[in-house]
FIKOLZA-1660 file (N, C-alpha, C; in steps of 0.1 Angstrom, whole numbers, plus 5000, padded with zeros to 4 digits):
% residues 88
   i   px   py   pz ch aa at
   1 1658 6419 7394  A  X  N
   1 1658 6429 7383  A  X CA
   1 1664 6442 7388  A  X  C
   2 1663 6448 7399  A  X  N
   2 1668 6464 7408  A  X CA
   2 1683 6460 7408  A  X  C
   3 1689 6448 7403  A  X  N
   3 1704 6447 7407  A  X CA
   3 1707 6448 7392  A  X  C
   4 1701 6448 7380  A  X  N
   4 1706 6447 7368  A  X CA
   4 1699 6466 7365  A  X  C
   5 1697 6473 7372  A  X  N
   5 1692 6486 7367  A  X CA
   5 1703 6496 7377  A  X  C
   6 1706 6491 7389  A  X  N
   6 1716 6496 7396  A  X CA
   6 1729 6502 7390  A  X  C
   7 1737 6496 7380  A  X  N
   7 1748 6497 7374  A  X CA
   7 1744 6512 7365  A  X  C
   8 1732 6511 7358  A  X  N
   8 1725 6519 7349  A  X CA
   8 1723 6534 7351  A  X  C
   9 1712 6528 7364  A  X  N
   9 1711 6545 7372  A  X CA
   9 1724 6552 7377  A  X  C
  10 1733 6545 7382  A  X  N
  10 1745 6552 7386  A  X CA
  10 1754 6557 7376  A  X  C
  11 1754 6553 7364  A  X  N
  11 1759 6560 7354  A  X CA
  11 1753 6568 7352  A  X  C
  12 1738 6570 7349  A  X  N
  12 1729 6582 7345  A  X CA
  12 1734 6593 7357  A  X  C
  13 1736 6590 7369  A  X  N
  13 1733 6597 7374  A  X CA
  13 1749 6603 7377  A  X  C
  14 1756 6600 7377  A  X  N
  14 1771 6601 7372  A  X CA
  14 1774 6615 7361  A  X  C
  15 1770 6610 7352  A  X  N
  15 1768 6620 7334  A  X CA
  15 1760 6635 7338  A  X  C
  16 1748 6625 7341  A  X  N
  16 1742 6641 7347  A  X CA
  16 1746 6650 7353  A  X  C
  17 1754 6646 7365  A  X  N
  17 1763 6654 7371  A  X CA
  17 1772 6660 7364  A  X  C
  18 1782 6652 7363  A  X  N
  18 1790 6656 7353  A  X CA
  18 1789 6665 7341  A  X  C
  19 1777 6668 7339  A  X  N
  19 1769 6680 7326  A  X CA
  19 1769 6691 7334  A  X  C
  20 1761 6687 7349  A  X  N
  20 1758 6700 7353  A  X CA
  20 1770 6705 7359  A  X  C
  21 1781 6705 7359  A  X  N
  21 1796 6709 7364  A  X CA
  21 1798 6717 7355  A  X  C
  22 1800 6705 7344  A  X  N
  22 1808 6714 7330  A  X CA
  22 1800 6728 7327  A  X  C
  23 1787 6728 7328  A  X  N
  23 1777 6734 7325  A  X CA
  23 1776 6752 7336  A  X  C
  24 1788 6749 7343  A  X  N
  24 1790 6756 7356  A  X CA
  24 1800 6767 7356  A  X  C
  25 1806 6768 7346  A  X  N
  25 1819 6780 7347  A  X CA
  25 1816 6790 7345  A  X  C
  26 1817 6801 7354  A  X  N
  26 1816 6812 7354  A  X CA
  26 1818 6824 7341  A  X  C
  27 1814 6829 7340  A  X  N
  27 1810 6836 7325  A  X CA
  27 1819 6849 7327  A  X  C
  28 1828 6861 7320  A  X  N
  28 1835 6870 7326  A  X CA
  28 1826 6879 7314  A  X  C
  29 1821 6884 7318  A  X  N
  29 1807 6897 7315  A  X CA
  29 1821 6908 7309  A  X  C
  30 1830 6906 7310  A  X  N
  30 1837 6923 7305  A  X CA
  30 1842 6916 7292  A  X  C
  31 1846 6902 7290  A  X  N
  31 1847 6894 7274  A  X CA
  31 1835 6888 7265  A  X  C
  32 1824 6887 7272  A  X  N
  32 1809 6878 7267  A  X CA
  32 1803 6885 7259  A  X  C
  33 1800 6878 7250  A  X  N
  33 1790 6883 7239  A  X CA
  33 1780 6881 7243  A  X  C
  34 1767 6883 7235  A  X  N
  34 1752 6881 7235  A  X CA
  34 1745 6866 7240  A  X  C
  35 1751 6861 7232  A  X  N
  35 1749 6842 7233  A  X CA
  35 1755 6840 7251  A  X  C
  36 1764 6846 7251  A  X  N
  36 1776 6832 7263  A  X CA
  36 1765 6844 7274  A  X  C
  37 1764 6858 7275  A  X  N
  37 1752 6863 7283  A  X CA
  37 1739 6861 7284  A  X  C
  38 1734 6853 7276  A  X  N
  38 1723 6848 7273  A  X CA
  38 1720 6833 7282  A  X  C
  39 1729 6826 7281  A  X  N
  39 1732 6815 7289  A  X CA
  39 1731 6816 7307  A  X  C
  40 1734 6829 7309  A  X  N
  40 1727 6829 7323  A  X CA
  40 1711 6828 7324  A  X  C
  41 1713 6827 7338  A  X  N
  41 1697 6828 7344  A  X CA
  41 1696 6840 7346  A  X  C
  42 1683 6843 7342  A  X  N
  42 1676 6852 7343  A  X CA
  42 1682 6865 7329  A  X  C
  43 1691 6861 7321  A  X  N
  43 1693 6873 7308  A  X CA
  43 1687 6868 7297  A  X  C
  44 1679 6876 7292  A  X  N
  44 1676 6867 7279  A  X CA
  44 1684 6875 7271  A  X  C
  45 1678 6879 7257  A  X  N
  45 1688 6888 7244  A  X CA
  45 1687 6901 7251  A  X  C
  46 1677 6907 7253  A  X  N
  46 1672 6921 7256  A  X CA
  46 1685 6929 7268  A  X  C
  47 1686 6920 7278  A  X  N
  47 1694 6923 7289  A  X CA
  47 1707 6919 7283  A  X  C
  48 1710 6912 7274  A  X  N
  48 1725 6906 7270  A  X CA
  48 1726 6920 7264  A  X  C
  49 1718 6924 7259  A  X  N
  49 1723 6935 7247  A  X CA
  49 1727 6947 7252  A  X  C
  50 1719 6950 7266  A  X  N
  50 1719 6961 7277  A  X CA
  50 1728 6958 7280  A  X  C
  51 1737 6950 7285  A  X  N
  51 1749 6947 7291  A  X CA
  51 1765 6957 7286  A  X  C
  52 1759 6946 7274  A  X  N
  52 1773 6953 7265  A  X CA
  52 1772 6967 7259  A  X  C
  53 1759 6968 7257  A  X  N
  53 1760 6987 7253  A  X CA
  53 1766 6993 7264  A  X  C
  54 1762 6988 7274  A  X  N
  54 1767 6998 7289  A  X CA
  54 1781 6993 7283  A  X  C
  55 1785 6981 7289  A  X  N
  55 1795 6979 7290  A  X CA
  55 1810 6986 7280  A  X  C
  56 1802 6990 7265  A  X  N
  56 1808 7000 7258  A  X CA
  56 1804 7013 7260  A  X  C
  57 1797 7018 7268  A  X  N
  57 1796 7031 7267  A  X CA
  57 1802 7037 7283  A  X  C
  58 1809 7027 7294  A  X  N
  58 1812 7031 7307  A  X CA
  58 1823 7023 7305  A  X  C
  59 1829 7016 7299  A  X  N
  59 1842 7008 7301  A  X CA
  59 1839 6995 7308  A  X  C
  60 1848 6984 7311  A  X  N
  60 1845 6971 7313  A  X CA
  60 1842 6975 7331  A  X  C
  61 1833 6967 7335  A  X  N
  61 1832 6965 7351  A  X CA
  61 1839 6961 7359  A  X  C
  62 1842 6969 7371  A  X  N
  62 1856 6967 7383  A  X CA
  62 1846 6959 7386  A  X  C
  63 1834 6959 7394  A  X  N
  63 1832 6955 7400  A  X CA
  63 1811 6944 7399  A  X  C
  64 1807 6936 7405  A  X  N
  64 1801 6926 7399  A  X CA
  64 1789 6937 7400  A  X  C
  65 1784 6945 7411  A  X  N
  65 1773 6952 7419  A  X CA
  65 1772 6963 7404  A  X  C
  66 1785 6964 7399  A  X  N
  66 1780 6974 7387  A  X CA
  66 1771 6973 7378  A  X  C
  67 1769 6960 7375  A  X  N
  67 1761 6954 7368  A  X CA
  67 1746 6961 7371  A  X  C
  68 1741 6965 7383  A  X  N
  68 1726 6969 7386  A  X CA
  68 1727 6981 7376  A  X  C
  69 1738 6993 7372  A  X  N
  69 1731 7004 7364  A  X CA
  69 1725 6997 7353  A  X  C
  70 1722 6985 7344  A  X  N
  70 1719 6981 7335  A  X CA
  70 1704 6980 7333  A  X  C
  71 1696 6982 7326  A  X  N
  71 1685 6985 7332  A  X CA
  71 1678 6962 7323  A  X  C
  72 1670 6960 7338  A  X  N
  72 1667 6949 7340  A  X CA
  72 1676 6940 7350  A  X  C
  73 1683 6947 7354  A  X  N
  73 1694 6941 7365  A  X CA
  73 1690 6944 7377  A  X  C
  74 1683 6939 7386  A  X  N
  74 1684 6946 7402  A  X CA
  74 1688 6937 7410  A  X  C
  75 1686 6942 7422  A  X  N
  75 1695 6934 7433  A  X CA
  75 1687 6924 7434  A  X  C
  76 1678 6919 7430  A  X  N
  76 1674 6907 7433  A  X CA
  76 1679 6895 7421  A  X  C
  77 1681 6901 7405  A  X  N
  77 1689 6892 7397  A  X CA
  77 1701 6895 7397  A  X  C
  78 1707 6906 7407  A  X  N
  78 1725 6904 7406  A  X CA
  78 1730 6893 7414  A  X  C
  79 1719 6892 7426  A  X  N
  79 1723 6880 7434  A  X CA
  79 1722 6864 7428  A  X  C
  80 1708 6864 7418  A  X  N
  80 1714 6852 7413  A  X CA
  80 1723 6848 7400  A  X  C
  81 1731 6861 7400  A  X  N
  81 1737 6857 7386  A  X CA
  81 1752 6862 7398  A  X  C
  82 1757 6862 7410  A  X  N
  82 1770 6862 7415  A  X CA
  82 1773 6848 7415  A  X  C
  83 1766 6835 7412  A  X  N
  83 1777 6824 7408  A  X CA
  83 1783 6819 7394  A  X  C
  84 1773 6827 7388  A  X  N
  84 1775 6826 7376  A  X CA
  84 1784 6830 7365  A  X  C
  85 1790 6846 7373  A  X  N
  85 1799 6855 7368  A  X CA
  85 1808 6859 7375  A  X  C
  86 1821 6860 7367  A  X  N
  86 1833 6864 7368  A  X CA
  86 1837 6880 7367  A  X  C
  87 1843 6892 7368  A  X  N
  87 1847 6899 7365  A  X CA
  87 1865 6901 7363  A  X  C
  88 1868 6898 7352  A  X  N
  88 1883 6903 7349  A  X CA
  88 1887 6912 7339  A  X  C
% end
């Protein structure tokens, strides 16, 4: 029976991967709206929203560290959102 479930799990476990890749591209914060900033860890709406006010009221960000003037952003969620985001 472990030889006819074999084929099964390796697909599952194949897809799954394959989700969490696709699921993996880096987000560019100076084009993202509310939703695609929301999709990170650790932003819900409140900080998506904070984002882009700044982001219109100081111009788009050179640089990723900019992101801390935002208020709910410190250096402990800038570090987990540097694989998650792009700056262009």
């Amino acid at each position: 029976m472990a030889m006819s479930k074999t084929p099964l799990a390796l697909l599952t476990l194949a897809l799954t991967a394959g989700f969490a890749y696709a699921n993996t591209q880096a987000i560019n914060v100076n084009e993202a709206n509310a939703a695609a900033l929301q999709a990170l860890n650790g932003v819900g709406p409140a900080t998506a929203e904070a984002i882009i006010e700044d982001r219109q009221a100081n111009g788009p960000y050179e640089r990723i560290e900019a992101l801390t003037r935002v208020n709910g952003i410190g250096d402990a969620t800038l570090e987990s959102l540097k694989e998650q985001i792009v700056i262009e």
